[in-house]
N, C-alpha and C positions, 0 to 999 in steps of 0.2 A: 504494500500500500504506500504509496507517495506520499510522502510528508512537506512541509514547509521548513526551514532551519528554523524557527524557531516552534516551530511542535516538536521537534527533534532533540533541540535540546532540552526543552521542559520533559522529555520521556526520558533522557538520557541521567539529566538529574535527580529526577522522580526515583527511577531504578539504582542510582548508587547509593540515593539517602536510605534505600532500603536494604542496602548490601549488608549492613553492620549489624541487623539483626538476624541474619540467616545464617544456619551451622554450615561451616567447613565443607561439607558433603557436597552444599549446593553451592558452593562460589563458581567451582571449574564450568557448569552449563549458563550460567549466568554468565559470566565473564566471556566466556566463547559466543554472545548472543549480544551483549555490549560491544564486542569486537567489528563484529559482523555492521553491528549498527554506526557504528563511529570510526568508519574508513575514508570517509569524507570531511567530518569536522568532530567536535567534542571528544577528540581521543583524550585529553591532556583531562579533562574531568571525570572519565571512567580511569586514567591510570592513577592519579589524587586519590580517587575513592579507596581505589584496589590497595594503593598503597598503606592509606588508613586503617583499612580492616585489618593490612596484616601485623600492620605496628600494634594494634589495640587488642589481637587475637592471637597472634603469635607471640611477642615480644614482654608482651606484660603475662606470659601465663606463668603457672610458679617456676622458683626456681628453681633448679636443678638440685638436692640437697645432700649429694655426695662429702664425704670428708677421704681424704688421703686413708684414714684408718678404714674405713669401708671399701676404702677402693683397693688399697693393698690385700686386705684379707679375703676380699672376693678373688682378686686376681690368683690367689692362692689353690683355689676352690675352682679353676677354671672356667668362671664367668669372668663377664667382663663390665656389666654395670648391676650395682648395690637392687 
């Protein structure tokens, strides 16, 4: 369906403001579908988005809670994380 640039981008924004609430699972069909849509203009607002989701979802999730003494004694044990 034929759009005008600015329906385009009000769809384009609509869909990333909603990117932040959807799990992991569904970003990759989303994003492949934002792609598709934004070969012509509004790329730089779906990669902003994508980029947010992953600083807010990946980067902020816990942290890794290894210590040196759980990692030596596992490596013991022939695993390789606690």
């Amino acid at each position: 369906m034929p759009m005008k640039k600015e329906e385009k981008a009000k769809v384009v924004r609509r869909l990333c403001s909603k990117m932040t609430d959807l799990p992991a699972k569904d970003i990759p069909p989303l994003a492949l579908q934002l792609l598709n849509l934004t070969k012509s203009e509004n790329a730089m607002v779906f990669f902003l988005a994508l980029s947010e989701y992953f600083n807010r979802n990946l980067y902020e999730s816990k942290p890794f809670n290894a210590t040196i003494q759980s990692i030596s004694s596992s490596s013991n044990s022939g695993r390789y994380f606690p």
